[in-house]
C-alpha positions in Angstrom: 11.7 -15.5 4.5 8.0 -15.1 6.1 5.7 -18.4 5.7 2.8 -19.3 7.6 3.2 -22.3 9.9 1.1 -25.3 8.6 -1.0 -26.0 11.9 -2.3 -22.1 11.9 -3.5 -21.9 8.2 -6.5 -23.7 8.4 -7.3 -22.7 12.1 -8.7 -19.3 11.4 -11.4 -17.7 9.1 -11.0 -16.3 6.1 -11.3 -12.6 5.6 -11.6 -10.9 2.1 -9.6 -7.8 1.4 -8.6 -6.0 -1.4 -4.7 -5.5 -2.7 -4.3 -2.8 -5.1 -7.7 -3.1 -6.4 -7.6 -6.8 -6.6 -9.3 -9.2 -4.7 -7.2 -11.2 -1.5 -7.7 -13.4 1.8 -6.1 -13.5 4.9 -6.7 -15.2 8.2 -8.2 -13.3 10.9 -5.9 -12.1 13.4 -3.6 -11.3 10.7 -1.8 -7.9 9.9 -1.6 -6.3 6.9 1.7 -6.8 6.8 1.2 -10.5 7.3 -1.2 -10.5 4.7 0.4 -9.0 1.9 3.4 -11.2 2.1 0.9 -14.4 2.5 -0.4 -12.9 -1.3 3.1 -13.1 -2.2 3.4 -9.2 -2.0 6.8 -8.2 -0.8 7.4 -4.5 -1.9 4.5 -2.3 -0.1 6.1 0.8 -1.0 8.4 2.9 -3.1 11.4 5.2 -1.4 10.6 8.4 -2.3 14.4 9.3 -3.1 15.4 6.7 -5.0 12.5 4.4 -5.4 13.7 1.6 -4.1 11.4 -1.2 -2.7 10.4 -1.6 0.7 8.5 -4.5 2.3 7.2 -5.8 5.9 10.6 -6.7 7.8 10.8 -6.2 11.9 6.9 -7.0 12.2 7.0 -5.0 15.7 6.3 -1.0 14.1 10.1 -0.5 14.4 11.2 -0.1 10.9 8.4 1.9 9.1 8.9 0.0 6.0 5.5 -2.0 6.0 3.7 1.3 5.2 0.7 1.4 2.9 -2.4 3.4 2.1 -5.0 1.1 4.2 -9.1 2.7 3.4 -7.9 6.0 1.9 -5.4 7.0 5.1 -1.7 6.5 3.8 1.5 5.9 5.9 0.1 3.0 8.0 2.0 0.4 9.2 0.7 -2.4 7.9 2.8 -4.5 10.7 -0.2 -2.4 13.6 -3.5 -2.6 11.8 -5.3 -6.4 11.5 -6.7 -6.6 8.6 -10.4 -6.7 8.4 -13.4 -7.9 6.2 -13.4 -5.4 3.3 -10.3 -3.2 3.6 -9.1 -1.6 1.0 -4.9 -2.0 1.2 -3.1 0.1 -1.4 0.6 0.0 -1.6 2.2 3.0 -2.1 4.9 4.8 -4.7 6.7 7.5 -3.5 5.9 10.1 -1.1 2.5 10.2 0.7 0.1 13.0 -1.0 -1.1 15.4 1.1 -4.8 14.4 1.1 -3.9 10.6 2.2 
């Protein structure tokens, strides 16, 4: 559904990230939503009812389903925050904990 347009992926810098615990790259000037789903991440979350997945789908901070743990602080919309040289992205199962 979501790919990046040929003429913007070489025009930006790379920025490393980490998904999960494993090592990424985005462009900067992406989001975080933008960049999981350039990683081929689609699911950034877990329902807390029913676990169902959830990924990045109005891009605009409408739809709350892009939310992920981003440097230790959970429930972020990863569709608002830029992603930035170092950041630590976690998605997330469940319900937030209370310390996140």
């Amino acid at each position: 559904m979501f790919r990046r347009l040929p003429e913007i992926e070489t025009a930006a810098e790379a920025v490393a990230f980490t998904i999960d615990g494993r090592p990424a790259n985005a462009r900067a000037g992406d989001s975080v939503a933008a960049a999981l789903l350039a990683n081929g991440i689609t699911a950034c979350r877990n329902t807390p009812v029913s676990g169902a997945a959830r990924g990045p789908y109005c891009m605009m901070g409408v739809c709350f389903d892009c939310l992920v743990t981003i440097d230790g602080t959970g429930n972020r919309q990863g569709c608002q925050v830029r992603v930035a040289p170092g950041m630590a992205v976690e998605t997330q199962n469940g319900k937030r904990e209370v310390e996140r």
